[in-house]
C-alpha positions in Angstrom: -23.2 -32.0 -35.4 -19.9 -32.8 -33.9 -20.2 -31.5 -30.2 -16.0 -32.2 -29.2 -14.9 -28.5 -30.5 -17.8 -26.3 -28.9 -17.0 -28.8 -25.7 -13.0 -28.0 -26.3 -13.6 -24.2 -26.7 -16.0 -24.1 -23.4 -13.2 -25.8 -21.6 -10.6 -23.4 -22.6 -13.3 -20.7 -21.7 -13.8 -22.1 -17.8 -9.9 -22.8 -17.5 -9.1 -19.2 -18.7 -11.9 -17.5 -16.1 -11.3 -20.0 -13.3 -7.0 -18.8 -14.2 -7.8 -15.1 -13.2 -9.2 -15.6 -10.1 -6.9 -15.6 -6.9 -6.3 -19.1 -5.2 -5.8 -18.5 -1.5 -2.2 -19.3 -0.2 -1.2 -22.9 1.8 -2.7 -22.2 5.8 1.0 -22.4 7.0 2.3 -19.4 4.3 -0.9 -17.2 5.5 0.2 -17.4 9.1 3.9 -16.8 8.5 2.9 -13.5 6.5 0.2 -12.4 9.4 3.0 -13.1 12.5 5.7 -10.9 9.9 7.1 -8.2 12.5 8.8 -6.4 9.8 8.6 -6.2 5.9 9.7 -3.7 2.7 8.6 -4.0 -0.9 8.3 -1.8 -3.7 4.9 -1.2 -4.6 3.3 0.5 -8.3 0.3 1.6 -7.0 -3.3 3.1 -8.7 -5.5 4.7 -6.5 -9.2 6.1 -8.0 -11.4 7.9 -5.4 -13.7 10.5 -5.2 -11.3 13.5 -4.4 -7.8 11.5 -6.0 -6.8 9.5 -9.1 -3.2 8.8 -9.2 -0.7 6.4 -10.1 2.8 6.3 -8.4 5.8 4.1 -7.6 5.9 3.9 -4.0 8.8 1.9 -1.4 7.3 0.9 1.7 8.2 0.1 5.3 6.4 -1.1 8.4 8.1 -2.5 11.5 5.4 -3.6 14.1 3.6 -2.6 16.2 3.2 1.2 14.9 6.4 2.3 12.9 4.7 2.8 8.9 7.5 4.5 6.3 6.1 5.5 2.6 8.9 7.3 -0.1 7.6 8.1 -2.9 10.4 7.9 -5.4 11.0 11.5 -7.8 14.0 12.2 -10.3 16.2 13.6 -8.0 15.5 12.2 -4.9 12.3 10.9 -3.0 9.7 13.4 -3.5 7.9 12.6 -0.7 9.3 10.3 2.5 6.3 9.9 5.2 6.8 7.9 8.3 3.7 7.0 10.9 5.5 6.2 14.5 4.5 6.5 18.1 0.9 8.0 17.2 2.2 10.9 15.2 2.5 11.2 11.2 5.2 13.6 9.6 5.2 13.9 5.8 8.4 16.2 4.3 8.5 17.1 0.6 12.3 17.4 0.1 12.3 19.1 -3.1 10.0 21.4 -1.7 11.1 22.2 1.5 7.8 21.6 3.1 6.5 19.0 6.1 2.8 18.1 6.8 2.5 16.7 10.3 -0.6 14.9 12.1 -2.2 12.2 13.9 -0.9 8.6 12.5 -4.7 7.9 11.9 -6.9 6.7 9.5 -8.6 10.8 8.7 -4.5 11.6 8.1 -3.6 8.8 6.0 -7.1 9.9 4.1 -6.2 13.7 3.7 -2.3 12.7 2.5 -2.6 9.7 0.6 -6.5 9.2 -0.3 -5.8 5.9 2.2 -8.6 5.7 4.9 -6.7 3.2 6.7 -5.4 3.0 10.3 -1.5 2.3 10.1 -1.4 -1.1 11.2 -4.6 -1.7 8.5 -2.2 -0.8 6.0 0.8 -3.5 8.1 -1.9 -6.3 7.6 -3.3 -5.1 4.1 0.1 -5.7 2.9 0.0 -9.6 4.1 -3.1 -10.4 3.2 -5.0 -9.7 5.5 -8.2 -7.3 4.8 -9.3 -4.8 7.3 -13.2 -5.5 8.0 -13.4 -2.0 7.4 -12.7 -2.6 3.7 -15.9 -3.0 1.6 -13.7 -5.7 -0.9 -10.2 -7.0 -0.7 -8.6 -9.7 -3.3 -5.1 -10.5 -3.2 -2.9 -12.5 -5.7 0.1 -14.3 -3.4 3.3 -15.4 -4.5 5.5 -18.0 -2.6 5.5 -16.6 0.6 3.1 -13.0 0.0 0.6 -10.8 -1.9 2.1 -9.9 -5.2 -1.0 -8.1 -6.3 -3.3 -6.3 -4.0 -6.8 -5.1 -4.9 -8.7 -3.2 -2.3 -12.1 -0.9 -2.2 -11.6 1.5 0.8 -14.1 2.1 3.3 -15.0 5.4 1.4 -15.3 3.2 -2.2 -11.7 4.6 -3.3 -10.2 1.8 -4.8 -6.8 0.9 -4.6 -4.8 -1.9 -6.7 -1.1 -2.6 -5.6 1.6 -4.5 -7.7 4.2 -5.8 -5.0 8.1 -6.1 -6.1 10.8 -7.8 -3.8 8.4 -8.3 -1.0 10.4 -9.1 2.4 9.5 -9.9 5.7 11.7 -9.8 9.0 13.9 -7.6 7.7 15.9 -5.5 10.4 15.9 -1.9 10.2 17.5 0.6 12.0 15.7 2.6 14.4 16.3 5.9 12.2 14.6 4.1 9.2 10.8 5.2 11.5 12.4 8.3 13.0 10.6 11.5 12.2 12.1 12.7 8.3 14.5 15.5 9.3 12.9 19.1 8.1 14.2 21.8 9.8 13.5 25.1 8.0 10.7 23.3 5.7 7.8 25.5 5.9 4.3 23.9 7.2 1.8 22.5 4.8 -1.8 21.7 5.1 -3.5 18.4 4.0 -4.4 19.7 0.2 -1.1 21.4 0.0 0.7 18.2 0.8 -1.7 15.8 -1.3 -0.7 17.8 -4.1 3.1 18.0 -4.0 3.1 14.3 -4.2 -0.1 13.7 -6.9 0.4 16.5 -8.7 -3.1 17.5 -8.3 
């Protein structure tokens, strides 16, 4: 029996499994992405936990050390703009004339987004570099940063990110981590404000 095609075929079968897993990026390009003061992307994310499933469009923000800015893109305008500054977190739901506000911590970022993450967790999540608190983190780079972004949370929620346009040291305007303007809005709680933006 002719051994060379079963041999070609169990090739083909290693190259294709060894293709799908991540390679780690070059030592320099890891550094230059963990030092990044600044960055923006756009971001399709999928989050399944035990209290959300959703699936969302998403641009993001951070400017270090604290400053954290999520929109989450609607037909008419951002349905929902979030921005974590200074310790404090203010969600406004434009198209509903509603604000959430809290603590920019991890049990907020939980109760909005389903994201049990600290803001600057979220900063270095986004460069490739995993929270300990995370139970499993994989990331697929591109030339200079993750372009895909699999994470289980610390409460087993997991979360997978594709990354568009990714760029770091870009300068932003102070008003870009200001608190969203809402006067008027009225005041929701966490499930109120979960909702308007999952639909759930």
């Amino acid at each position: 029996m002719n051994s060379a095609p079963l041999a070609g075929v169990a090739f083909l079968l290693l190259a294709s499994a060894c293709a799908t897993v991540p390679l780690p990026p070059p030592a320099d390009v890891a550094a230059r992405a963990r030092e990044a003061a600044s960055y923006r992307a756009r971001l399709r994310v999928s989050l399944k936990g035990p209290a959300l499933r959703a699936r969302t469009p998403a641009l993001v923000a951070f400017r270090r050390p604290d400053g954290l800015r999520l929109e989450i893109p609607g037909p008419a305008g951002p349905r929902l703009v979030a921005v974590a500054s200074g310790g404090r977190l203010v969600a406004v739901f434009p198209g509903e004339r509603a604000v959430y506000a809290g603590e920019a911590r991890a049990s907020q970022l939980e109760a909005l987004l389903g994201v049990a993450l600290e803001p600057a967790e979220v900063m270095d999540l986004l460069v490739g570099v995993p929270s300990p608190r995370l139970r499993r983190y994989v990331a697929a780079w591109g030339p200079a940063l993750p372009r895909r972004i699999e994470a289980t949370l610390p409460d087993g929620s997991t979360l997978k990110a594709t990354v568009e346009d990714p760029e770091v040291g870009a300068a932003f305007l102070d008003a870009a981590f200001a608190e969203p303007a809402h006067e008027g809005f009225r005041s929701v709680d966490a499930e109120e404000a979960r909702s308007l933006w999952s639909g759930r």
